[in-house]
C-alpha positions as CSV (number, residue, x, y, z in Angstrom):
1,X,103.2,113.0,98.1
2,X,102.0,116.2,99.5
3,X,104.8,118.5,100.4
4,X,104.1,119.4,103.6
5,X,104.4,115.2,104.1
6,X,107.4,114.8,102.3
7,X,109.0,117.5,104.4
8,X,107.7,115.9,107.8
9,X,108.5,112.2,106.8
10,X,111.9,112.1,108.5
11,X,109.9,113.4,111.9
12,X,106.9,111.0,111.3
13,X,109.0,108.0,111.4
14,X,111.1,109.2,113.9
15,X,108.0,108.3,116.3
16,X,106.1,104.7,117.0
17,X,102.6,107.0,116.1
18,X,104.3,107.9,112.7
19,X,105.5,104.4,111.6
20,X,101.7,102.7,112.8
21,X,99.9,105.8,110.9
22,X,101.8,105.5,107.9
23,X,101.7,101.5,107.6
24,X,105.3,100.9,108.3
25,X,105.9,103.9,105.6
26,X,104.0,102.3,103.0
27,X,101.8,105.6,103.0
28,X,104.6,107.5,102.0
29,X,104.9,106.3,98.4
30,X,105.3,109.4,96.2
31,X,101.5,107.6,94.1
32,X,98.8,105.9,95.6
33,X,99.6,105.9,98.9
34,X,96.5,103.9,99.8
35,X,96.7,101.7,97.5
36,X,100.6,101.0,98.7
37,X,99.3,100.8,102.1
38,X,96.4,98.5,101.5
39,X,99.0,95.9,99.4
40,X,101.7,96.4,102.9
41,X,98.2,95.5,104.9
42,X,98.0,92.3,103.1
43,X,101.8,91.1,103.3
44,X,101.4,92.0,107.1
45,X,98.0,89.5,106.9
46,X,99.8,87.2,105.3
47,X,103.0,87.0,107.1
48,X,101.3,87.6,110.7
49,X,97.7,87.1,110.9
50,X,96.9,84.7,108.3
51,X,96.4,81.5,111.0
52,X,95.2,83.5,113.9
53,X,92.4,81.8,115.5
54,X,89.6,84.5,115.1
55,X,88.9,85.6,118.7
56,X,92.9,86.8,118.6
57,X,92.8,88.1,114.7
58,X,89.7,90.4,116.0
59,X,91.5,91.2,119.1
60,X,94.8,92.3,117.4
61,X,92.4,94.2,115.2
62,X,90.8,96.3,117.8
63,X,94.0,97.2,119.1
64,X,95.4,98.3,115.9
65,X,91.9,100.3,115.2
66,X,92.4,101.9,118.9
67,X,96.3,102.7,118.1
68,X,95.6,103.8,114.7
69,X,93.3,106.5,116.2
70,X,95.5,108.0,118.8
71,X,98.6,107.5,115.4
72,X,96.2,109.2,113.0
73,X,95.5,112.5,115.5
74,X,99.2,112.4,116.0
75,X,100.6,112.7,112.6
76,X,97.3,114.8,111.2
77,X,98.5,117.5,114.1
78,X,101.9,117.6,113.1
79,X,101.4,118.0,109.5
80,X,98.7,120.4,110.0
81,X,96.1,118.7,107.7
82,X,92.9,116.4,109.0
83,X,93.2,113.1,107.2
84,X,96.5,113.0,105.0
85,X,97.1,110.5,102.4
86,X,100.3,109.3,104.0
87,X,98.0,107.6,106.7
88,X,97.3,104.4,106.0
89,X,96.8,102.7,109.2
90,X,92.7,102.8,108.2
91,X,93.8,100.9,105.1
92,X,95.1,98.0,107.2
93,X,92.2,97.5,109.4
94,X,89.7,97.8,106.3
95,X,91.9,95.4,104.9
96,X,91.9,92.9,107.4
97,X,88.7,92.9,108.5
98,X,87.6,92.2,104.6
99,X,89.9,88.9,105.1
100,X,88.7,88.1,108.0
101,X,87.5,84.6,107.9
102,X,88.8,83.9,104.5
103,X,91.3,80.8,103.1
104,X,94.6,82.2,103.5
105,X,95.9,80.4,100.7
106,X,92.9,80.9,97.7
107,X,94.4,84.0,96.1
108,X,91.5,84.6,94.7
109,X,89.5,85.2,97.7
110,X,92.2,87.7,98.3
111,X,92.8,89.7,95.6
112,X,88.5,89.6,95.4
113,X,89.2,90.9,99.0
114,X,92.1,93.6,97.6
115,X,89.3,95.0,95.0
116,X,85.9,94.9,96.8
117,X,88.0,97.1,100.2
118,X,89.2,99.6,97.6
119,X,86.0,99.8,95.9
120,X,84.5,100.5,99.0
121,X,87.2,103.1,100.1
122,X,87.4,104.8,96.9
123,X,83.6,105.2,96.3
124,X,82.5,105.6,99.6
125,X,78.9,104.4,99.7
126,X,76.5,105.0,102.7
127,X,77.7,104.8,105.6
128,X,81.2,104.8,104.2
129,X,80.8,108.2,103.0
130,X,78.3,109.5,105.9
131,X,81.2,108.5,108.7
132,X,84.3,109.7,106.0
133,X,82.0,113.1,106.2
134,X,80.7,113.5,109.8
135,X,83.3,111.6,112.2
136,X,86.2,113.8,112.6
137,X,89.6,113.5,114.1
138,X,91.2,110.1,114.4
139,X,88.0,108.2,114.8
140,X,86.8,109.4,111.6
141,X,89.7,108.5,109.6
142,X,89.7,104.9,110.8
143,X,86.2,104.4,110.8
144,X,84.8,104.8,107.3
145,X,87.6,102.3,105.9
146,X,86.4,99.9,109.0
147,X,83.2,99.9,107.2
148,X,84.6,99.7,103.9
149,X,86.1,96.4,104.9
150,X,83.0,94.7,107.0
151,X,81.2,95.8,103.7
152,X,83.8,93.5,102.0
153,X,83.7,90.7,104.3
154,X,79.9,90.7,104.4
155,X,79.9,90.8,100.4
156,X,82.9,88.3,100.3
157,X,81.1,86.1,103.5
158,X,78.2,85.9,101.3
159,X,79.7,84.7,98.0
160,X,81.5,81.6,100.0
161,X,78.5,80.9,101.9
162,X,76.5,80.3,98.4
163,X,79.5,78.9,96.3
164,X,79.3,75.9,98.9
């Protein structure tokens, strides 16, 4: 964990902004953090969003995307640093929107899910890596994971509709 996080995490989570950016503190895991946050983002799917009709599963989404904008400029001006590891609020929505639509209980799916959103995040592919470069602020840090994760669903989408 970067110092200038691990000094500030007390003050992060003493705010509703901090615990939202930082995935219910699952960004502040000392490795990884978004790899922590993106395995919290599926418990939270799974406990909590799982059996959501879809109209309410995107809806929740879009809210969480909107919050996790305004969390994101909040903790990035507090720490002093534009898009720090500890926020992982982008991991959940990438997350979620590449199980969107998928059978809750087929592990499979989701762990196919888990590896294609990471993939995407990690190696950044156009327009992943054009938004992760030219959107700034809080927008920016949500948006290029959004896109890792409807790259996911549309990959994942694809591979049920020609399994069946």
């Amino acid at each position: 964990m970067n110092a200038s996080v691990a000094s500030n995490a007390k003050k992060l989570l003493a705010h509703p902004f901090g615990w939202i950016a930082t995935g219910l503190g699952s960004g502040l895991a000392p490795k990884a953090p978004g790899t922590f946050g993106t395995l919290m983002a599926v418990v939270v799917w799974y406990l909590a969003l799982r059996d959501l009709a879809w109209p309410m599963y995107l809806a929740v989404v879009v809210v969480v995307f909107a919050l996790g904008i305004a969390a994101s400029n909040w903790v990035a001006k507090r720490i002093g640093i534009s898009d720090p590891g500890c926020i992982v609020v982008d991991e959940f929505i990438g997350m979620w929107l590449a199980l969107c639509l998928l059978p809750s209980q087929a592990w499979l799916w989701i762990a196919a899910a888990f590896a294609l959103f990471r993939l995407f995040d990690i190696a950044k592919p156009w327009p992943v890596g054009w938004a992760d470069r030219h959107v700034k602020g809080g927008l920016g840090v949500m948006l290029d994971d959004a896109l890792a994760g409807v790259m996911a669903f549309v990959l994942l989408q694809g591979a049920a509709w020609f399994m069946r």
